[in-house]
Structures are given as C-alpha cells and as structure tokens.
N, C-alpha and C positions, 0 to 999 in steps of 0.2 A: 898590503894589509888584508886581514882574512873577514871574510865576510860573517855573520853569526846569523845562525839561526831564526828565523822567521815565526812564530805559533800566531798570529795575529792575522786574519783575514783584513781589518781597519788598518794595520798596523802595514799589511802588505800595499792595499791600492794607495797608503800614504805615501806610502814608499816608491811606487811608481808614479805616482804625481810628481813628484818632486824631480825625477828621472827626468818623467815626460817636461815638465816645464821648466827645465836645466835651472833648479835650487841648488842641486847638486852636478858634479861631473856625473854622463853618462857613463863613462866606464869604471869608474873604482869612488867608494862611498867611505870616507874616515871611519874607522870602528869609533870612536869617539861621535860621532854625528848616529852611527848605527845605535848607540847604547842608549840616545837621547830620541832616535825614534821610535825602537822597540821595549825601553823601559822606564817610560816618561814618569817623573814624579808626582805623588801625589796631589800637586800645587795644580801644576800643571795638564795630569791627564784630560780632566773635566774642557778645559778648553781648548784641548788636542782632537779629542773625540767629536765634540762638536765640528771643528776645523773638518777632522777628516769627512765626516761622514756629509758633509755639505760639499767638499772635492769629489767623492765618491757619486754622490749624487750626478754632479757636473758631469764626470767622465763617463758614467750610465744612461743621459742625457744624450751626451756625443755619438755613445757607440750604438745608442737606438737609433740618432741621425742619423749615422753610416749605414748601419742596415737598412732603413727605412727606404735611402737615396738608391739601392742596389733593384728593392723590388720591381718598381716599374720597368728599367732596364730586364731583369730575368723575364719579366711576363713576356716583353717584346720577343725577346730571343726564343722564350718557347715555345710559342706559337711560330715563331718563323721557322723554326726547325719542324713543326708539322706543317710547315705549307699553309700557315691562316694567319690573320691579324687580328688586333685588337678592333672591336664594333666600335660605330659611331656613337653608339649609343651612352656608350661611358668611357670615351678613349677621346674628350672633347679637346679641342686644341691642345694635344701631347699630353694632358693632364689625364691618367689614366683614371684618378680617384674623384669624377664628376658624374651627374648624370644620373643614369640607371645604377650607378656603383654605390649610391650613398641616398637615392631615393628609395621609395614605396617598393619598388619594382622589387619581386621575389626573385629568387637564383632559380625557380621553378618553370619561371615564365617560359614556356617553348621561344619564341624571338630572342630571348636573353640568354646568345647561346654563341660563340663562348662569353662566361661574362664573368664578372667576378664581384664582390662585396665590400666597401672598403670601412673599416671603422678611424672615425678621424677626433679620437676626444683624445687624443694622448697628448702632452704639453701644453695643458691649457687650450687644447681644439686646433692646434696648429701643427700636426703630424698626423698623417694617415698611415695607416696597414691594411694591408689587403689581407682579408681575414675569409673570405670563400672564393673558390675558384671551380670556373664548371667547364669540362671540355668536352660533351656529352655526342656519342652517335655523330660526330663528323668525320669519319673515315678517315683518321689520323691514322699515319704510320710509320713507325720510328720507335726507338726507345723513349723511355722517359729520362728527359733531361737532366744535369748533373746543376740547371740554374734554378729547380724546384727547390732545388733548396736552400735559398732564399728566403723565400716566403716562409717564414718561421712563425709565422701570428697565425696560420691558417686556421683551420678549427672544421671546414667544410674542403672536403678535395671528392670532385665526380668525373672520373674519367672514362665511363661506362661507355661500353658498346664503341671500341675503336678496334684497331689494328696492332694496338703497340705490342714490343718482343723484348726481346731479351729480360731481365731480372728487375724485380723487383727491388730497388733502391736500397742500400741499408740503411741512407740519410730520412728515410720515411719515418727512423724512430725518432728524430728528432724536433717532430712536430707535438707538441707538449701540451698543445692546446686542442691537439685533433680529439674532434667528436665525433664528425661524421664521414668516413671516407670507402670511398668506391672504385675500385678500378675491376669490376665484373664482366664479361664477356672480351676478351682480348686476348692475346696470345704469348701475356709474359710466362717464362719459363724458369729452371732453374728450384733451387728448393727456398719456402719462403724463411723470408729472413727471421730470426730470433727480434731482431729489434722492435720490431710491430707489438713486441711484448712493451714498451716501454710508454705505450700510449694509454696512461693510466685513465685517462679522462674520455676516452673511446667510448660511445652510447652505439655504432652500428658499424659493422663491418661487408660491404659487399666485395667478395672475393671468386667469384665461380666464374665457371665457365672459360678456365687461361690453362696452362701449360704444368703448373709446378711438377716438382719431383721430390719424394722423401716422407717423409712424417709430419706431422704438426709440431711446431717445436715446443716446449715444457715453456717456456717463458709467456707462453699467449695465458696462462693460466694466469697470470699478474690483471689480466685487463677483467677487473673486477665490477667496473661500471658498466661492461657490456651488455646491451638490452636486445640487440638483433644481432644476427649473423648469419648469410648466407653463403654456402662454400661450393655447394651444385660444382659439380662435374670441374671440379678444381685442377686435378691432377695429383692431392696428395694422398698418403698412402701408409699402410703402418697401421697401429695400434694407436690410440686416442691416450694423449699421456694422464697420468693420475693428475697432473698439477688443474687440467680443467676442472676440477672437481670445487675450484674455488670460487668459479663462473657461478654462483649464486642470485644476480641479479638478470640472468638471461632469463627471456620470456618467448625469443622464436630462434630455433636454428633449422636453418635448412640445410642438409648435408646428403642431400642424393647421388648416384652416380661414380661415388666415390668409391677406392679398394681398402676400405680402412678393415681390417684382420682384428682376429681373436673375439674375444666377447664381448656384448652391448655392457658398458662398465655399470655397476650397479650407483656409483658416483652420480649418473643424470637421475637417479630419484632424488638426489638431493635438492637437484635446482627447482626449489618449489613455486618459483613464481613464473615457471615455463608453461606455454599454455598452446605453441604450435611446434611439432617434432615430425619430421617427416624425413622416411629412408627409404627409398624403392627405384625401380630402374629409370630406363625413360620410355619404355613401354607403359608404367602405368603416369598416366598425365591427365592432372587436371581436365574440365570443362573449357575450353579455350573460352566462353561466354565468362565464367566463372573470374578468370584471369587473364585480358584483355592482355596482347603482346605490341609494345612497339619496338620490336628489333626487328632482324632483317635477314640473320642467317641459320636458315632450318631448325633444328632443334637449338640449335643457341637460341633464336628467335622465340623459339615459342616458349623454352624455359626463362624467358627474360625477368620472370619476376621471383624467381628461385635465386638466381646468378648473380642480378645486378646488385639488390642489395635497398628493398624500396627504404628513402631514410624515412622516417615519425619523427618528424619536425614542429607540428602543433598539434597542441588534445590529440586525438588518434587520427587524425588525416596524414595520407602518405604524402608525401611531399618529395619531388621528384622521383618518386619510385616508382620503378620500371617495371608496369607488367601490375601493379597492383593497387585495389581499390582504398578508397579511405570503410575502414571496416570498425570504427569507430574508437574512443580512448579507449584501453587496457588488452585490445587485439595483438594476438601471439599464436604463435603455431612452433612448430616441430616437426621435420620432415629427414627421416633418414631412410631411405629404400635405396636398391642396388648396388649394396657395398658388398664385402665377402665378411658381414660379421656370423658368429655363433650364435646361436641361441644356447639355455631359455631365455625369452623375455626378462630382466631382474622383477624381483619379488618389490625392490624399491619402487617400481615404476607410480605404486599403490601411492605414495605420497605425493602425485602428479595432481593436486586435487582441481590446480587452475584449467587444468587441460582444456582447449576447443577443439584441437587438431593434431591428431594424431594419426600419423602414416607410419606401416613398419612393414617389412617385403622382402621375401627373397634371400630368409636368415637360411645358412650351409647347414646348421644342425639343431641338437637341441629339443627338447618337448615343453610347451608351455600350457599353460591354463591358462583361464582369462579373468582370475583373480585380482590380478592387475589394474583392471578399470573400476574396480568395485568403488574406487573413490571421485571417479570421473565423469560426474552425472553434468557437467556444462559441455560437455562432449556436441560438436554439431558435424564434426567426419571422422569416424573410425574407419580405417582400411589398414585389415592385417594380414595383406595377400603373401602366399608362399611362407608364412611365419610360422608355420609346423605346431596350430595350434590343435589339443587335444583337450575340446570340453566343451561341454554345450554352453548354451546360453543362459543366463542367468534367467529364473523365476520373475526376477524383480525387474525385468529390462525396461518397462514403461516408464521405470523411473531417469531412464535415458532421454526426456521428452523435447530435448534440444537437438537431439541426431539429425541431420537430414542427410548424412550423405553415408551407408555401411557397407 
C-alpha cells in the first residue's frame, strides 16, 4: 500500500510515535490508518493535537536525555585526546556537573582552568547542560575534536593560546546558542568555514593569530549581533565582502597583519556604533604597559590582546580577555593596519562619531584628507602612520580634548 504525503510537522512526530512505540507495524502503515492520521476529523482534531503535542513533548524530553547523557562522556574524551583531565574541582565523584561547575566560581577564575559551566534548570532542575567550556593556555595539541560537538548548549567556548592544527570544524556552526567564542593564537589552518556564518546570536568573535587561507566568507555578514571581533594576523585574505556591511552592531574589530586587497570599503562608515578600528603592521604596537600580555609566544605573545579575542562579559569589564584591561561599559576600538588595502580613507569614515580608537597604516595608495575625523571628537588614539595623508591639521583640533595618544 502507498504511502501519502506528509504537510504536517504534529502530524509527522505523531507518526513516528506510533512507529517508535509499535501502535502501528514498523514497516508498512494501512492508507486507511494514514488517512486517519494525516486528516483527522473535525470531531476529533482538537483531541489529536492535544494527544500529539504532549507525545511530542515526551519524545523532545527523551532526545534532550540522549544528548544530555553524551556530554559528560565528549568532555572526557576531549580532554584526553589533548593530554589533561577533567579538575577536581567540578569533576566531583564522575559527576562533571558539581562544584566549581554550577557555583559562584567565574569561567574567568585563572585555577578554573580547564573548567566548564554547567546550567541545570531544564526538566524541572533535574538535567544539566554544559553551557561554557574553557581550555585556555595549556599547551594543548591536536586537532579539535569531532566529540565538540556534542556539547550543543554551549553559548561560551575559549580555546585560546594552544597549539591546535588542522581546520576549523564546520560543526562549530551548529552551536546556536554561542555568544562567545575564542580559538585565537593557535595554528588552525585551512580556509574558515561559511558556517561560523550561522551563529546568529554570536556577541564576540576571537579569531587571530592561526593559520587560515582564502577570503572571509559572505555568510559572516549574517552575524548581526556581533559586538567584538578580533582577526589580527589570522591568515585570511581577499577583499572584505559587501555582505559585512550588515555588521551594524560592531563596536571594535581588530584586523591587523592581515593581506586583505582593494579598498577600505566605504560600508565600515556605516557601522556607527564602532568606536575601536585599528589596521597597521606589527611594527607599529601598542605600549606593552598599556596592554599587558599573558601569552607566551613572541609576537603572538605580545599581540595577545589583539588575537585572542578579550570577551565583555559584564558592564564594560573584560572578562577573560587576553592581554586586555577592563576599560569601562560602552569601550570599542577599531584596529586595521598592515594589510595591502588602498586608499583614500572613505569619505563615510565621518559618520564614525562613537570613535575612541582609531589606527590606520601602511594604505599602498590613495590621497586622503583628514576630513574624516571632523566628527570624532571622543577620539583618545588617532595613529594614521603611512596612510598618504595630504592636509594639515584642523583649526579647531582642541576640540579633540580626549586624544592622548597621536
């Protein structure tokens, strides 16, 4: 007998209830039993729908227990494939989700390391998810693991300052809930994936200082919630696609170091709530007093706060971020120097009004004026080394009276 047609999403998992819980043969379903499950009568819908959606329920239940029971398991394994274990600290008798995991204890704490966060209100308080995970500066090395992805609740992943290789996962876009995620200073390689596009809910991105090859892909333009993003010495390369132009709610990217080609897109005047931009080589560097480094390998080391990715986890304190200071709420910057863009400077730059921090260096061509900042009087670092500027200084520059650094 032929099977009909499905349009029913309730109509579907009713349908595999009844599978799953042999109401019916698993293998061949009467068209007549089909016709009563897919076009129930009016008498009847009302306590059909009720029916399914309380099945549905049940089987949504189950298959969060199935994933749930996987987590702890992946965490073991991944950590054993880099050579470490789970701390005592919240890994109390096999129970991974005790402890430091579900106490006061910040994911920031240096001891609390590797560590993870676990949330335990799902089912009436009797299911946890491991919802952050930190694998921070332990000289981990390896790939990242194929049991990462598991942990589907994450919403925090810091994997900063290791060793890891090879590619960055395409199952990374399947974290739905990530906000804050870091894998900065390491040596993955490869070009990055499209799917990182699919993290809609993404507030920071630390990505520099690893291996990639290629372009940015068009689909990062999706991650519309993004507020940070650091890309330093990334490895990628190309032309900045138009699709960032929807990046509207970013307030710092740091993109030094990098061979990104053609012209500074007049698209970053738009992001008007950007307030740190920096692009320059790695000759021109910070105050190391200025931005305190805890890494450990040369210029990776001392760009650690560029690369890794600090997150802004409460009011304006940085919270785990590497290499940089808590610089108070509504802190942003903008860093793009040593890339091979063109000049002029865009004429859009002018609606930059939030600007604190602005670095731009080492444009290949190009003539600009410094029209541009006319609207950037919270300015406290302008540096526009090698940027083929052609024009004096504005009359009115006192009005600049937050500058300290030019």
């Amino acid at each position: 007998m032929a099977w009909e047609e499905i349009s029913s999403t309730t109509t579907l998992i009713s349908l595999l209830l009844i599978l799953v819980e042999g109401e019916r043969s698993p293998t061949m379903v009467p068209s007549s039993a089909m016709d009563r499950v897919c076009r129930p009568t009016p008498v009847t819908r009302g306590m059909r729908e009720v029916g399914n959606k309380r099945r549905a329920r049940k089987l949504e239940m189950s298959v969060e227990i199935i994933f749930a029971s996987r987590t702890p398991r992946a965490v073991n394994t991944i950590l054993e494939r880099w050579g470490k274990k789970a701390s005592g600290a919240w890994n109390l008798s096999g129970d991974l989700c005790t402890g430091a995991a579900i106490d006061n204890t910040g994911l920031d704490d240096p001891s609390f390391n590797p560590g993870i966060k676990c949330d335990c209100s799902s089912i009436n308080d009797t299911l946890c998810h491991i919802v952050q995970f930190k694998v921070y500066a332990l000289d981990v090395v390896g790939t990242i693991p194929e049991e990462l992805s598991n942990l589907t609740y994450l919403f925090t992943l810091d994997l900063r300052q290791n060793y890891l290789t090879g590619p960055l996962p395409a199952f990374i876009g399947n974290f739905s809930s990530m906000q804050y995620l870091s894998f900065g200073i390491n040596a993955l390689s490869g070009p990055i994936p499209k799917e990182l596009g699919k993290l809609q809910k993404l507030v920071s991105l630390g990505m520099g200082a690893n291996n990639f090859s290629g372009p940015l892909p068009p689909e990062l333009g999706a991650l519309t919630s993004l507020n940070a993003w650091y890309m330093d010495s990334c490895g990628a390369s190309g032309e900045l696609p138009p699709s960032l132009s929807n990046l509207k709610s970013l307030e710092t990217l740091w993109a030094s170091d990098i061979n990104f080609t053609g012209k500074i897109p007049d698209f970053i005047g738009g992001w008007t709530n950007l307030t740190t931009l920096a692009r320059a080589n790695s000759e021109e560097e910070e105050n190391p007093a200025d931005v305190p480094m805890t890494g450990r390998r040369g210029a990776s080391a001392r760009r650690c706060g560029a690369m890794g990715g600090g997150v802004q986890m409460q009011g304006g304190a940085v919270q785990w971020g590497c290499g940089v200071r808590d610089r108070g709420a509504g802190y942003t910057q903008r860093r793009i120097q040593g890339n091979s863009f063109s000049g002029p400077i865009p004429s859009s730059f002018s609606g930059l009004s939030k600007m604190t921090d602005l670095r731009i260096g080492d444009l290949i061509n190009g003539s600009s004026s410094l029209a541009f900042i006319n609207n950037m009087t919270s300015l406290t670092t302008l540096i526009l080394r090698n940027s083929k500027i052609s024009d004096t200084l504005p009359s009115d520059f006192e009005k600049y009276n937050s500058l300290l650094k030019l």
